[in-house]
N, C-alpha and C positions, 0 to 999 in steps of 0.2 A: 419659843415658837418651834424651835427643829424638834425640841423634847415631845412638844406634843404631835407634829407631825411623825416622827419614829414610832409614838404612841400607839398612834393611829392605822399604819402601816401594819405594826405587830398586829394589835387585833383584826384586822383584815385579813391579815394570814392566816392568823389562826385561826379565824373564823370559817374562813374559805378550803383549809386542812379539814377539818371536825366536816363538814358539809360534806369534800371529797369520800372522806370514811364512813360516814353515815352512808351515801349513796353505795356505798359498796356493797355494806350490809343488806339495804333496802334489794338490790340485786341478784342476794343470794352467790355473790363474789366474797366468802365467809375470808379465806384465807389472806386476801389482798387486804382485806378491813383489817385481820389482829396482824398483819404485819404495818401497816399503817399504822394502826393504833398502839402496839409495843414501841415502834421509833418513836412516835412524841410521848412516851410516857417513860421511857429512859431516863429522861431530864428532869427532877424535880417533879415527879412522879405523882405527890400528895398535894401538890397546888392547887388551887380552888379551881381554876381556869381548865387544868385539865380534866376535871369532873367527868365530861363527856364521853371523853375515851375510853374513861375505863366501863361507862355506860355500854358502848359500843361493845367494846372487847369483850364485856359478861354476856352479853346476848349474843354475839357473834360465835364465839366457843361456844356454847349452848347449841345455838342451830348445827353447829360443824360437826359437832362430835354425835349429834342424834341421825344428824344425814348419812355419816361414814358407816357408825352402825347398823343402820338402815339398811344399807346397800350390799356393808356384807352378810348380813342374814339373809336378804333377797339370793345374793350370788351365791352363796352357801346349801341354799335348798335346790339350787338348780342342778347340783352336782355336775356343772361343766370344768373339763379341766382349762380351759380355754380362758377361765375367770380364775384363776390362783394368782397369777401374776399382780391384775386389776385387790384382789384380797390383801396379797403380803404387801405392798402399796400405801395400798387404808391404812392397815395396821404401822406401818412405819410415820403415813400422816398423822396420824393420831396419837401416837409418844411425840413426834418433831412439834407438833403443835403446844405440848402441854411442857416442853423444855424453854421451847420458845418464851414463855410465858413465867415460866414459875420463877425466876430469879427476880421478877418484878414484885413478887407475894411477899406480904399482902397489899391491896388495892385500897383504900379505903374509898366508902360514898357516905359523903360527908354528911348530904342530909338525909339520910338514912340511919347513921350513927350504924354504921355494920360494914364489914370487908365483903367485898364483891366474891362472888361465889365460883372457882374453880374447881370441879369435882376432879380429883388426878385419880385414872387408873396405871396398874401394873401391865403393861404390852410383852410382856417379855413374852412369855410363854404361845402366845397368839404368831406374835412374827416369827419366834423359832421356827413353829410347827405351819406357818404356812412358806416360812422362805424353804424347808424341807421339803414341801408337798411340790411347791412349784420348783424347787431343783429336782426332782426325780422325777415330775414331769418331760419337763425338758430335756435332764438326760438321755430319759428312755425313749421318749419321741428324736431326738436329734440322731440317736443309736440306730433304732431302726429305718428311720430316712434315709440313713448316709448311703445306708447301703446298692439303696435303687437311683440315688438324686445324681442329679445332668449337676454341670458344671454352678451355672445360678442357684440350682438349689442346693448345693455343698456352700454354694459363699453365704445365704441365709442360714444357713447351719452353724458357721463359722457367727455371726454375729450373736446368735441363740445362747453359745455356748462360752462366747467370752463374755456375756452379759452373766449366764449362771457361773464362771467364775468370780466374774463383778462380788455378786453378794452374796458366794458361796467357795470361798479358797479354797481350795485343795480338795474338792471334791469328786471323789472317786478315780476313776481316770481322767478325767477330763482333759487335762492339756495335751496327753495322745489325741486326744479324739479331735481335738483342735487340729491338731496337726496332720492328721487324717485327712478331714474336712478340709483345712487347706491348702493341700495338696493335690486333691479331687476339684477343686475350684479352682487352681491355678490353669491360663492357659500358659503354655511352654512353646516356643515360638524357636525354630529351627533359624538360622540368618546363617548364608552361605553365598559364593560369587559362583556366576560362570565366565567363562572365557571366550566368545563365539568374533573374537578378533585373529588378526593371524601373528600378533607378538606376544611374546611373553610377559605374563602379568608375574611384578617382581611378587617374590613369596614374602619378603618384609613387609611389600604394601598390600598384600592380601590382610598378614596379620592384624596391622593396624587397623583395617579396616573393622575390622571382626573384632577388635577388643572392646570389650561391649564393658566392659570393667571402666571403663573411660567415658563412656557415652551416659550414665546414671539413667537411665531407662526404663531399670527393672521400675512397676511397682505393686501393688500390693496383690494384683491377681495376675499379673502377666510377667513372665523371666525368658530373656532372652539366651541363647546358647549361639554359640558360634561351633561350638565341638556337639555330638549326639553324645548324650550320656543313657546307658544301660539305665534298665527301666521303669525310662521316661516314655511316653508317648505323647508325641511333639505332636501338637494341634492345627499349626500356621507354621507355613514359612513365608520366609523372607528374603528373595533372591536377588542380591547387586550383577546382573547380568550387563556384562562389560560388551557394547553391538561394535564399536568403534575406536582406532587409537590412531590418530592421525599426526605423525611426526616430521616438521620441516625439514627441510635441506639444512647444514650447516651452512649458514650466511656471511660475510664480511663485508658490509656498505661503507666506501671510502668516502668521504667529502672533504672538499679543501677551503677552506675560510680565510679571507685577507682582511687582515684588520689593522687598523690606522688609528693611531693615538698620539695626543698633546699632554706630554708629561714636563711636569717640572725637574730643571735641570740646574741648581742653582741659582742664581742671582746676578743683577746687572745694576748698572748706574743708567738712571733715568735720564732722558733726554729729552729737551725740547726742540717742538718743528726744525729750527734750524742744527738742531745736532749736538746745542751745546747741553752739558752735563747739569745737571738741574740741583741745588745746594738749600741744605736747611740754614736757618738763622744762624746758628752759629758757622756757616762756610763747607760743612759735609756734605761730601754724594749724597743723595737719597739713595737709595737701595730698593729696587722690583724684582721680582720673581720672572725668570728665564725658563722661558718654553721652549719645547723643541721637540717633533712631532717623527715619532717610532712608527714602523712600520713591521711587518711580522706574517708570514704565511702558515696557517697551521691545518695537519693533516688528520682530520678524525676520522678513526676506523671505529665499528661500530658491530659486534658478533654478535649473530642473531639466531634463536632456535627456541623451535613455541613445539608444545606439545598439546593437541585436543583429543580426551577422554570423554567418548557417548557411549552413556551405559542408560537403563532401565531399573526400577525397582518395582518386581512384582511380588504380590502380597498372594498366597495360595493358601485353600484353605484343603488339609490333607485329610482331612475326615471325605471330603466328595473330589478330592484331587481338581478341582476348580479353583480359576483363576477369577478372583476380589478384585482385586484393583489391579492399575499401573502408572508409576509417576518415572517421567523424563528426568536425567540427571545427566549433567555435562559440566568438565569442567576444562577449564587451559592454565597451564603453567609456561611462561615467556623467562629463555634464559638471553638477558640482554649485556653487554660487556662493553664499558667505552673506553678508549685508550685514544691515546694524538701524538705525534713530534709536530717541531715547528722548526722554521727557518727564520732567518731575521731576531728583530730584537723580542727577546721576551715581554717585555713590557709593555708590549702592544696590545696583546691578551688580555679578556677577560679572566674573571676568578674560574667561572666553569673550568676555560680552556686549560687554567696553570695546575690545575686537581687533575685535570685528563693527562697531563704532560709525564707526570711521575708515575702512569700506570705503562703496563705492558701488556699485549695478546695473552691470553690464557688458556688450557685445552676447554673444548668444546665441552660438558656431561655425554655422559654415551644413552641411547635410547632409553635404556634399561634405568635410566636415573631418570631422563623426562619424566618419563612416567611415575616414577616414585613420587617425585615431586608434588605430582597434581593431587598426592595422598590429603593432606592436610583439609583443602577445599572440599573434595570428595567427602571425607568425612562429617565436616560440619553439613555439607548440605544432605548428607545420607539420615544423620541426628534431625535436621530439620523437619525432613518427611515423615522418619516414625514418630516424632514428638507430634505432629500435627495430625498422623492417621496411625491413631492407636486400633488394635485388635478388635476392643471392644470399649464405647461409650460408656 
């Protein structure tokens, strides 16, 4: 019973494969049919069962190969150069189709008593001479464009031109002209600070700021510069204008904490109500655990110093020296210090308290280092804004 349900199965499949391929054909979806029809004919290729396919496959080459022809005779008298591309194409479908194919040769149809009929031509010389025609097309058109083309139409130039090295290596100049083209398409984006606070912005955290080597940013049409490089002609900038730097007093908040604990201190003889000493079976004390309850004053001091950084990031666009956008940025860096002595028993104390016990006061950071500090934050949320407002979409 499972034998013939399997049985049943298979042909259903296959039935319902052969059906999918046939529609294909029926469609005029030539190439979806012989690639359908070459995978189930891979396997046991001369089987009665598969008959059909190879039905398919001979009619389907047939129409494939007369439509391709077709089409480039049509595009061929048009003399557009705009159809070379669409030509060397054909001519490449038209060998891929007959390789596709020929490792299956021959085909036989059985009741026929004859091999299925593949005519193979030689493509060589057709695709030479049209991947030629359509590389000096492009060439010559990319050449002359470059030279008037805005930023977008250098980066279509740039694509034009790595395609004709696609299926043209080393052709002519070409990889200059790439690099031409892409250079002419890059925007270059000036990133610089201003200072419109009245303290000094450390020059370490300037630099971090600006090291765009760290921020991975660049990419394929836009590079960023922290420094002007000779020439470049920087399209956008990008200004971290620092409005604000608001630094605390140095602070020490004392607080004094009393704390009261019931620690074990040893061990006693148990006693009952009346006081007498309480005995196991064989005539021994029992033995309880002795409490006895610590007391402990402790003195926490607490150094306190915040630093708040409001700056701006405006986006300028230096071709009309016009202002794009502008995104808010703030950040704080909190220098907190906790230290404590204590009076009384130690062991009064929490854990916090006995970790603060073994510290000592510290010097304060000096301004110049608050600020440094706030580097780190700044930076990510400065990556944040240009990852989120690129140049260009």
């Amino acid at each position: 019973m499972k034998k013939i349900t399997f049985l049943l199965l298979l042909f259903f499949s296959f039935s319902c494969g052969v059906k999918s391929t046939m529609k294909m054909l029926n469609s005029g979806d030539y190439d979806r049919a012989i690639a359908s029809a070459t995978s189930s004919l891979r396997n046991n290729k001369n089987a009665k069962g598969k008959q059909d396919y190879v039905y398919v496959l001979e009619e389907a080459f047939a129409k494939a190969k007369e439509r391709d022809l077709r089409n480039v005779e049509a595009w061929s008298k048009e003399n557009n150069p705009a159809n070379l591309e669409k030509i060397y194409n054909t001519y490449l479908s038209l060998h891929n189709r007959q390789e596709l194919i020929r490792p299956l040769l021959p085909l036989k149809l059985l009741k026929e008593g004859r091999d299925a009929i593949f005519p193979m031509d030689n493509y060589t010389t057709e695709i030479s001479n049209s991947k030629n025609a359509l590389s000096n097309y492009l060439y010559t058109l990319s050449k002359s464009n470059l030279k008037t083309a805005n930023k977008l139409q250098a980066r279509k130039i740039v694509d034009d031109l790595v395609y004709l090295n696609q299926i043209n290596p080393g052709f002519k100049d070409v990889n200059n002209l790439i690099e031409e083209a892409r250079f002419k398409g890059t925007d270059f984006v000036h990133v610089y600070t201003k200072n419109e606070t009245n303290i000094m912005i450390p020059n370490r955290l300037q630099d971090d700021l600006l090291d765009f080597s760290t921020y991975g940013l660049n990419d394929k049409w836009t590079v960023y510069h922290s420094n002007r490089q000779q020439g470049i002609m920087y399209d956008f900038g990008i200004i971290l204008n620092f409005r604000a730097i608001n630094i605390s007093p140095e602070q020490i908040r004392e607080k004094q904490v009393i704390q009261e604990k019931q620690i074990k201190d040893g061990v006693k003889n148990l006693v009952d109500a009346n006081g007498n000493i309480v005995r196991d079976s064989l005539g021994n004390p029992i033995k309880v655990d002795r409490f006895i309850t610590v007391k402990g004053t402790a003195y926490e001091f607490t150094q306190f110093k915040a630093c708040q950084v409001t700056a701006k990031v405006d986006y300028i666009d230096f071709n009309n020296n016009q202002l794009i956008n502008s995104f808010p940025l703030a950040s704080e860096f909190i220098f907190e210090h906790i230290y404590a002595t204590f009076r009384g028993d130690r062991r009064a104390f929490d854990e916090q308290y006995i970790t603060y016990f073994g510290r000592r006061g510290v010097p304060f950071p000096s301004n110049e280092q608050m600020v440094y500090d706030t580097g780190e934050d700044l930076k990510a949320k400065l990556k944040d804004i240009i990852s989120r407002n690129r140049i260009r979409r």
